[in-house]
BAMARLUM-423540 format. One line per 8 residues: number of its first residue (from 1); their letters; for each residue x, y, z of C-alpha. Coordinates in Angstrom, 1 decimal. Layout:
NUM> A> X Y Z  ...
This chain:
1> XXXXXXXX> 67.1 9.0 93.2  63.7 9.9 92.2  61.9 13.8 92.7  59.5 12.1 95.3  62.1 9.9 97.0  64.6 12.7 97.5  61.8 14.9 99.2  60.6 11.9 101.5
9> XXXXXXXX> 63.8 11.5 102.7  65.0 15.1 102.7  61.7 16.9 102.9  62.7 18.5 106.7  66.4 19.8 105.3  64.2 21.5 102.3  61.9 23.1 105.0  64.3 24.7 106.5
17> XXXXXXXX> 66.4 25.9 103.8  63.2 27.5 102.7  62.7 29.0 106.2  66.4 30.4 106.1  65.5 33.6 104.4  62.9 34.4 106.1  64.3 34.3 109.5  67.5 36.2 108.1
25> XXXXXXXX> 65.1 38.9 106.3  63.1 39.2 110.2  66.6 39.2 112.2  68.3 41.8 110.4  66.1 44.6 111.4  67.7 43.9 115.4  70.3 46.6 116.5  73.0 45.8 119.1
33> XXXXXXXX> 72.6 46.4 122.4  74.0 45.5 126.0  77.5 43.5 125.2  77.0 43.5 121.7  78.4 47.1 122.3  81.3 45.6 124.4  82.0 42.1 122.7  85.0 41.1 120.2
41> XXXXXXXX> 82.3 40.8 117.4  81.9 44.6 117.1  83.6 46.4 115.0  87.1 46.4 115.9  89.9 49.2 114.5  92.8 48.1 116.8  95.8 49.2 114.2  97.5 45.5 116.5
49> XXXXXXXX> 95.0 43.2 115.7  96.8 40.1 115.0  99.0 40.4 118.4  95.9 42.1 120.4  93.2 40.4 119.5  93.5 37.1 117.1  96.1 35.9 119.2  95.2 35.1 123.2
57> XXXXXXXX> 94.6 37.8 125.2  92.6 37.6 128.6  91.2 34.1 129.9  89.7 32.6 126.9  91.0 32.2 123.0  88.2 33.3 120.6  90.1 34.4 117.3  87.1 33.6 114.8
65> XXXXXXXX> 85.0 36.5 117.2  87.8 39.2 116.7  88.2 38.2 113.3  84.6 39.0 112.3  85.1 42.0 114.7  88.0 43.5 111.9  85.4 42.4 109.3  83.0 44.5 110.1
73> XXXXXXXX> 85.3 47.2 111.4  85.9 47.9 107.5  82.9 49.7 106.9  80.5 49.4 110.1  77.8 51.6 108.9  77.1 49.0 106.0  78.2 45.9 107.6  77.2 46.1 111.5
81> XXXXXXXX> 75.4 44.2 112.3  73.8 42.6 109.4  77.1 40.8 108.1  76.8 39.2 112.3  73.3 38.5 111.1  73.7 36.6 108.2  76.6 34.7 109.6  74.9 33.7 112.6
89> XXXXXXXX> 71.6 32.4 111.2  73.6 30.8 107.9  75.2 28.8 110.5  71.9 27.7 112.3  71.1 26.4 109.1  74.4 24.4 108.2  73.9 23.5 112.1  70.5 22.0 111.8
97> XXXXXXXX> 71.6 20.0 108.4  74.7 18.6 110.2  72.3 17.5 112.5  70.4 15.5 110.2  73.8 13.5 109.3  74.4 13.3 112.8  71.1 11.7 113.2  71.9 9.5 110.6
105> XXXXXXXX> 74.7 8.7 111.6  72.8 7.7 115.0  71.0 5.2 112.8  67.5 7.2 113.4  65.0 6.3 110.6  64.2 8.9 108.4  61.0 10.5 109.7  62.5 10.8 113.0
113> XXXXXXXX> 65.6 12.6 111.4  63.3 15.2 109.5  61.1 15.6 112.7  63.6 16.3 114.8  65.8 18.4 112.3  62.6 20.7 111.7  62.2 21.1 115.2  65.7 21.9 115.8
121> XXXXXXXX> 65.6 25.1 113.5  62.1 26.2 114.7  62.4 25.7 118.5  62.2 29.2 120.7  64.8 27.8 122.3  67.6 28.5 119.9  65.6 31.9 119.0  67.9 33.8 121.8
129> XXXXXXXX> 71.0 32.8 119.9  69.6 33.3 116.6  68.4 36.4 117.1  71.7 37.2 118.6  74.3 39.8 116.8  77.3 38.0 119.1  76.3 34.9 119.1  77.6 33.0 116.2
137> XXXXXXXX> 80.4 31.5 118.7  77.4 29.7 120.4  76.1 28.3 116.9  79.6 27.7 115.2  80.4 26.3 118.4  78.0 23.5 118.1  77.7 23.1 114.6  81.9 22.0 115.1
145> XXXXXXXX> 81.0 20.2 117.9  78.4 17.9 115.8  81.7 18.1 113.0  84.1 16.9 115.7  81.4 13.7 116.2  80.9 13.1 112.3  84.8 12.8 112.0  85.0 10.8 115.1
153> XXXXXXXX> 83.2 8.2 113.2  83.4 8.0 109.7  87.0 9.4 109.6  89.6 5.9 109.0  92.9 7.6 108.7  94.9 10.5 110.4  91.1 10.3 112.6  92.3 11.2 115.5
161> XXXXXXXX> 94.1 14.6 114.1  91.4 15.6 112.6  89.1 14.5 115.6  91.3 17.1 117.9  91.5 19.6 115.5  88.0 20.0 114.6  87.2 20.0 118.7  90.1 22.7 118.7
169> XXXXXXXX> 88.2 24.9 116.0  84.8 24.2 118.2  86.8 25.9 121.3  88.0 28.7 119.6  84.7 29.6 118.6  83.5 29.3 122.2  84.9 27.4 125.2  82.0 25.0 125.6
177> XXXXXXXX> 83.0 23.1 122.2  85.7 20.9 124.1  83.3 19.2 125.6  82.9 17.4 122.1  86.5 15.8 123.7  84.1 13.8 126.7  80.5 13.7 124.6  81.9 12.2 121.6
185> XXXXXXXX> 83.0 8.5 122.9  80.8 8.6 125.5  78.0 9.2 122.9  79.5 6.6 120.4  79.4 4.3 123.4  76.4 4.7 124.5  74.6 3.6 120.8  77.3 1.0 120.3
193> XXXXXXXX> 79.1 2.7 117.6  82.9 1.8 119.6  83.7 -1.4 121.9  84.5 -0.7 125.5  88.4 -1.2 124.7  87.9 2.0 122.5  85.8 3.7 124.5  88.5 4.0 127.4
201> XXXXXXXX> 91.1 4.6 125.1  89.3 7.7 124.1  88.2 8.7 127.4  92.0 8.6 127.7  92.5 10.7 124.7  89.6 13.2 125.5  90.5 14.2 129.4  93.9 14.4 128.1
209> XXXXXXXX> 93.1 17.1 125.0  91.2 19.2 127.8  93.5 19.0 129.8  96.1 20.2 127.7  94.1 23.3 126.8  93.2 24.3 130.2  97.2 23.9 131.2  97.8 25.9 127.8
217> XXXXXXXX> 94.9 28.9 128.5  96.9 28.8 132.3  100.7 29.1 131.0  100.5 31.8 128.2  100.2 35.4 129.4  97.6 37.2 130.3  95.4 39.8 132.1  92.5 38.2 134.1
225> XXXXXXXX> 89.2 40.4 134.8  87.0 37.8 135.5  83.5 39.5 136.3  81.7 38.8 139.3  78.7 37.6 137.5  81.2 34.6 135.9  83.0 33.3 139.1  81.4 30.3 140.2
233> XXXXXXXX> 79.3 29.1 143.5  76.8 26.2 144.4  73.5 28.4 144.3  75.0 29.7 141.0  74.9 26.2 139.8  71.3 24.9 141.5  69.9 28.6 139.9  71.2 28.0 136.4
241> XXXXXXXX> 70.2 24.2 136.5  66.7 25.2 137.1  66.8 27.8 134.3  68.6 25.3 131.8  65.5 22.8 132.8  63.1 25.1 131.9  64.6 26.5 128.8  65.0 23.5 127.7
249> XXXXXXXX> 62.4 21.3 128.1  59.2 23.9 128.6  58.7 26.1 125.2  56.6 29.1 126.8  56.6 32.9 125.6  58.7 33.3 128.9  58.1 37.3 128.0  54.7 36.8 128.6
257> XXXXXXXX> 55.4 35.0 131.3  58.2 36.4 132.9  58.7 40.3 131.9  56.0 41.8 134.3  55.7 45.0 131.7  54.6 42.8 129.1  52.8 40.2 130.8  50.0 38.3 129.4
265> XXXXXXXX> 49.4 35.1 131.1  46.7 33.9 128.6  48.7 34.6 126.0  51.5 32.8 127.9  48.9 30.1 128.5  47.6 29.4 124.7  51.6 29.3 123.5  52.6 26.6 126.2
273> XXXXXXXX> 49.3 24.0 126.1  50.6 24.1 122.6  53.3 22.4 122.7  52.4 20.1 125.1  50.9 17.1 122.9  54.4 17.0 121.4  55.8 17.0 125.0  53.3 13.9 126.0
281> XXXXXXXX> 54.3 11.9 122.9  57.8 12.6 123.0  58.5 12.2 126.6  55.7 11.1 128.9  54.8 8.5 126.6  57.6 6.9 126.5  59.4 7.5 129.7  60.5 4.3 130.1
289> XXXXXXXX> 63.1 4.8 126.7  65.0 7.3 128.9  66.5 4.7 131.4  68.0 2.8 128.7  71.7 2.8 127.7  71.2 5.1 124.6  69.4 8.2 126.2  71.2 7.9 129.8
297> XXXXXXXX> 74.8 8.5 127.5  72.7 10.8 125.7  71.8 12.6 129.2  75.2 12.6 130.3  76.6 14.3 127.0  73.8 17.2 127.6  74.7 17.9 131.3  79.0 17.8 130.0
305> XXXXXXXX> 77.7 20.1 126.7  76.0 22.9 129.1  78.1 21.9 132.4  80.7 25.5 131.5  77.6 27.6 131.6  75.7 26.0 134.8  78.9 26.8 136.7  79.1 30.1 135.5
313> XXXXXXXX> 76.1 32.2 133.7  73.7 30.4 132.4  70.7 32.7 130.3  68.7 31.6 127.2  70.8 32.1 124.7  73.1 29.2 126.3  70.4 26.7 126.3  71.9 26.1 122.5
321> XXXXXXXX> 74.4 24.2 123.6  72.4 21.1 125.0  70.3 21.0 121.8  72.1 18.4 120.2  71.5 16.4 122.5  67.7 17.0 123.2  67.3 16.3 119.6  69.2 13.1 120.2
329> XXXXXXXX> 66.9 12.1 122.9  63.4 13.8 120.9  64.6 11.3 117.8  65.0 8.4 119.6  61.5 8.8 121.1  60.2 8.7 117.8  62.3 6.6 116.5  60.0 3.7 118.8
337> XXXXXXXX> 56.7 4.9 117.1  57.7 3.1 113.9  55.2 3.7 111.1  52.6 5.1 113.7  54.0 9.4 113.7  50.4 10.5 112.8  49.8 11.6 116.1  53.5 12.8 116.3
345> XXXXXXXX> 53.4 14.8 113.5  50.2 17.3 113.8  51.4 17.3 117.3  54.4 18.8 115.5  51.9 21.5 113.7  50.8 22.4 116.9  54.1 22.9 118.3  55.1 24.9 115.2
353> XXXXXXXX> 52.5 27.1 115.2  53.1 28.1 119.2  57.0 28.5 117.8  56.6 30.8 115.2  54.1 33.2 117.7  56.6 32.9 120.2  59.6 33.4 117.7  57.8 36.6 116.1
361> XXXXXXXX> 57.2 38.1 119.8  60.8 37.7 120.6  62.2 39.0 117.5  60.0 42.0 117.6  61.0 42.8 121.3  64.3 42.5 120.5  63.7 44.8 117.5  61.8 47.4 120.3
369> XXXXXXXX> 65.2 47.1 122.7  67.6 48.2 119.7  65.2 51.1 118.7  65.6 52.2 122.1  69.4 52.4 122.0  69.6 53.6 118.8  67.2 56.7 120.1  69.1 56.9 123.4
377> XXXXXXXX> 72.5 57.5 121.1  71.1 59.3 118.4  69.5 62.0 121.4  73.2 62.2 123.2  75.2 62.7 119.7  72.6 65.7 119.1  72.4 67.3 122.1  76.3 67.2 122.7
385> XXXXXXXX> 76.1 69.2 119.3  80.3 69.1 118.5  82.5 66.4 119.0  84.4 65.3 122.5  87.2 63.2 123.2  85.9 61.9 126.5  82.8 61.1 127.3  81.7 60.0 131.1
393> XXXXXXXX> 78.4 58.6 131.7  76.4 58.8 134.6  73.7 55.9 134.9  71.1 56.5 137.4  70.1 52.9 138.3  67.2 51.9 136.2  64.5 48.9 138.0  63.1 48.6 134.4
401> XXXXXXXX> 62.6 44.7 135.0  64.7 42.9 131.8  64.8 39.6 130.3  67.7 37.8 128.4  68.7 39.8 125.7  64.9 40.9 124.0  63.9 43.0 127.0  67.0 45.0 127.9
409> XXXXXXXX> 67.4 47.4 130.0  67.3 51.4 128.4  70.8 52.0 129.9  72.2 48.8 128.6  70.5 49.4 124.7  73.0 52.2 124.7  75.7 50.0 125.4  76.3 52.5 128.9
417> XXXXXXXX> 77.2 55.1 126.1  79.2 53.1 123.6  76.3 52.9 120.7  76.3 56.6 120.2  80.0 56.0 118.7  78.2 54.2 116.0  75.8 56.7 115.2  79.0 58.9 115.2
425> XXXXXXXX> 80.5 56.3 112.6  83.5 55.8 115.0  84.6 59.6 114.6  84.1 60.2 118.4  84.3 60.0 121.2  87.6 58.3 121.6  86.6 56.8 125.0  83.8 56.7 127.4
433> XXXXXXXX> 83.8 55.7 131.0  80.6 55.3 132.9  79.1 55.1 136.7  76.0 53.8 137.9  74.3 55.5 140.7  71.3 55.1 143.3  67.9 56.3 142.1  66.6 58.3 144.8
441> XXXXXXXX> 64.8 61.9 144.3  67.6 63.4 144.6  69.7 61.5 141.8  69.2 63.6 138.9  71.3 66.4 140.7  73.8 64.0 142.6  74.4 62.8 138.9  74.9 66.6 137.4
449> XXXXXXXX> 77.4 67.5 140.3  79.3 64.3 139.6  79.1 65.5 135.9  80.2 69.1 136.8  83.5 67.7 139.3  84.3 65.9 136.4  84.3 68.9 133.6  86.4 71.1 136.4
457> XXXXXXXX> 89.0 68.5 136.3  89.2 67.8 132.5  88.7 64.3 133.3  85.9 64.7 130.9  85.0 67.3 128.0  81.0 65.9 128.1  78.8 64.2 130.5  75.8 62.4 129.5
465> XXXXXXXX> 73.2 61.1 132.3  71.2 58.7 132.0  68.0 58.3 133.3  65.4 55.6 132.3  65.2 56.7 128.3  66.3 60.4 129.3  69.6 61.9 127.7  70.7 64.8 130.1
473> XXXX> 74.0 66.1 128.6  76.7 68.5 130.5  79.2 70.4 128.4  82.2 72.7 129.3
C-alpha cells in the first residue's frame, strides 16, 4: 500500500495515536480523590490477596481491578497513580482503534470510520473516564466488549468459546461488559451480518451466558453491603435516563454550566453552539436514518450497554459505556453523505476545537480537586506530628456544591482521611474510621467533644476534623 493510501485510509487512527501522549502527559498530573481512596485499584498490601481479593469477594468479580491494586501496592509512591494513568488512557487508545475495525467490520466507508473514530477519542464525554485513576474497568470493559463482537464475527472455529470467554473477560473488568452477550447478535442482526435462524439461536446462547453468571455471582459466598446510593428505584431510573441523554448526546462544559462556583454561562454558551453544526448534520439532518432497521438495533444495543447503570448510578464517567454505539449510529449518518463530508468535516473542526476547551477545563479541575486532598492530608500528617494507629475523622457536612468526579467535594479529596496514608507512604495509620456531622454554629465544638469521648475511651489515639478545607487535629 502506498505512503498516501495508508494515511487516507488510516489518517484518523494516526491522529489519535499522535494525540495519545499528550493526553497521558496532561492526565498524569490528577491525584486520587473520593473512591479512588476506597476502590480495589489503590494500592493494595493484603498479605491474602489471591483468596481476598482476586478471587470473588462481595457482589461483583473484578480480579483485573485488584490485580492492578497489588501492582501498584509495590511501590505506591512511584507508581500511584500514574501506572492507573497510563493504563487507563493506553486503553482508550487500543479502544478507539478497535473501534475503527469494528466500524469496518460494520461495512462503514472509510471517511466515516476515521470521523467517527476521531471523534470517539476526543469527545468530553469519555473525558470523565479518561481522566479517571479507577476507571480503566469502564474502558477495558468496552474495549472487550467491542473484542467479544470482532470474534463474534470473523471467528469460524471454537467461535463460540472464544465469543463467551472474551464477554467473560469484559465482565470481569466491569459488570456492564455482559451485555456484549444481548448487543452482539442483536447488533449483527440488525446490519444483516446473521440470518434470523442464527439470530435466535444466539439470543438463546446470550440470555443463557447471563444467566449463568448472575446464578453464579448469587451461589458463591459472600458479604453483601450494597450502598444505598446502588439499590434500585423508578425515579432512580427516569433521573439517570435524563442524565445519560444529556451526557450523551449534548457536549457542553457542564462545569460551566452546572457547578454554580465556577459558573460561566457564556463560556458554557460558546463551547455548546460549537458543537452543534456537527449535531445538525449528524442527526437532524438525517432523522429519518434513525427509524430504519440498522440504527433502531443500534438504539436497542445502547439502552442494553448502559441499562446496569440507569438502574443503579448513573454519573459521567458511565456515559462510556453507550459510546460504541453512538459511534455506530454518528457513522452511519455519514456514511449516507457519500462523497459530500465537506460540510461534515469542518463541522468536525468546530466540534474539536469546543472538545479540547472543554477537555483542558475538566482536566485542570480535576487537577485543582487532587491538590486539595493532597493539602488536606499533607496538613493532618503535620499537625498530628508522630504517628497513630487509629485515626477517627469527624466530617462537619460540607454544602460545597460538587460535580462528577472534577469538582469534588474538600472532604471527599481526602478520601474522608484515607489520602493522608499516602502521604505517610502506608506507614500509618493502620485504620481510620470517620463520621459526618450537621453544620450548624455550633459544629466545630460538637465535633471536638465527639473527638475528645473518643480519645478517653482509646477508641482512637488522634482525631482529625474536618471542616470545609480546615484540618483541626485532637491528640491524647
Amino acid at each position: 500500500m502506498k505512503k498516501s493510501a495508508f494515511l487516507e485510509k488510516y489518517w484518523g487512527i494516526i491522529i489519535i495515536l499522535i494525540l495519545t501522549p499528550l493526553l497521558l502527559y496532561a492526565v498524569l498530573p490528577i491525584l486520587p480523590t473520593h473512591d479512588d481512596w476506597a476502590g480495589t485499584t489503590k494500592p493494595d498490601f493484603n498479605p491474602f490477596f489471591i483468596k481476598e481479593r482476586f478471587l470473588f469477594y462481595g457482589y461483583h468479580w473484578r480480579p483485573f481491578d485488584t490485580f492492578i491494586g497489588y501492582i501498584v501496592g509495590r511501590n505506591p509512591q512511584l507508581l500511584y497513580p500514574s501506572f492507573n494513568h497510563c493504563v487507563v488512557v493506553i486503553g482508550h487508545t487500543i479502544c478507539a482503534c478497535f473501534l475503527f475495525k469494528f466500524l469496518s467490520i460494520l461495512q462503514f466507508k472509510t471517511p466515516a470510520k476515521n470521523l467517527t473514530t476521531l471523534f470517539f477519542f476526543i469527545s468530553p464525554a469519555t473525558m470523565a473516564t479518561v481522566s479517571a485513576i479507577d476507571s480503566m474497568n469502564q474502558v477495558y470493559a468496552l474495549l472487550c466488549g467491542i473484542a467479544s463482537f470482532l470474534v463474534y464475527i470473523k471467528v469460524k472455529h471454537g467461535r463460540y468459546v472464544v465469543w463467551i470467554l472474551t464477554i467473560f473477560i469484559a465482565t470481569w473488568w466491569k459488570e456492564n461488559g455482559l451485555m456484549w452477550a444481548l448487543i452482539c447478535p442483536i447488533l449483527a442482526y440488525g446490519f444483516d451480518l446473521i440470518r434470523p435462524k442464527r439470530f435466535k439461536r444466539d439470543m438463546i446462547i446470550g440470555v443463557s451466558v447471563m444467566i449463568a453468571y448472575a446464578l453464579a455471582i448469587f451461589l458463591l459466598p459472600k458479604d453483601i453491603i450494597i450502598h444505598p446510593e446502588y439499590e434500585p428505584g423508578i425515579l432512580k431510573v427516569v433521573k439517570n435516563s435524563i442524565k445519560f441523554l444529556f451526557t450523551t448526546f449534548i457536549t457542553v462544559d457542564y462545569i460551566y454550566l452546572l457547578h454554580h462556583p465556577s459558573r460561566n454561562l457564556l463560556a458554557a454558551a460558546i463551547t455548546f453552539l460549537l458543537t452543534l453544526p456537527l449535531m445538525y448534520y449528524v442527526f437532524v439532518r438525517n432523522i429519518m436514518l434513525f427509524i430504519h432497521k440498522k440504527m433502531i438495533c443500534t438504539m436497542i444495543c445502547m439502552l442494553i450497554a448502559v441499562g446496569p447503570h440507569l438502574g443503579t448510578i448513573f454519573s459521567m464517567m458511565h456515559t462510556y459505556a453507550g459510546l460504541a454505539m453512538l459511534s455506530v449510529m454518528i457513522a452511519y449518518s455519514i456514511n449516507s453523505y457519500g462523497h459530500h463530508i465537506k460540510p461534515i468535516v469542518f463541522s468536525l473542526i468546530l466540534y474539536c476545537l469546543s472538545a479540547i476547551i472543554i477537555n483542558y477545563h475538566l482536566i485542570q479541575s480535576s487537577i485543582e480537586s487532587g491538590l486539595i486532598g493532597k493539602q488536606m492530608a499533607k496538613e493532618a500528617v503535620q499537625k498530628t506530628g508522630e504517628p497513630i494507629k487509629k485515626a477517627y475523622v469527624i466530617i462537619i457536612e460540607d454544602d460545597y456544591p460538587k460535580l462528577s468526579s472534577f469538582c469534588v467535594i474538600p472532604n471527599e479529596a481526602f478520601g474522608w482521611g484515607l489520602a493522608t496514608r499516602y502521604e505517610t507512604n502506608y506507614a500509618w495509620p493502620e485504620s481510620i474510621e470517620d463520621t459526618t456531622i450537621e453544620r450548624s454554629s455550633e459544629a466545630l465544638k460538637i465535633a471536638r467533644e465527639i473527638g475528645q469521648n473518643k480519645l478517653a475511651d482509646h477508641s482512637a489515639d488522634g482525631i482529625w476534623i474536618v471542616d470545609h478545607q480546615e484540618i483541626d487535629v485532637i491528640k491524647k
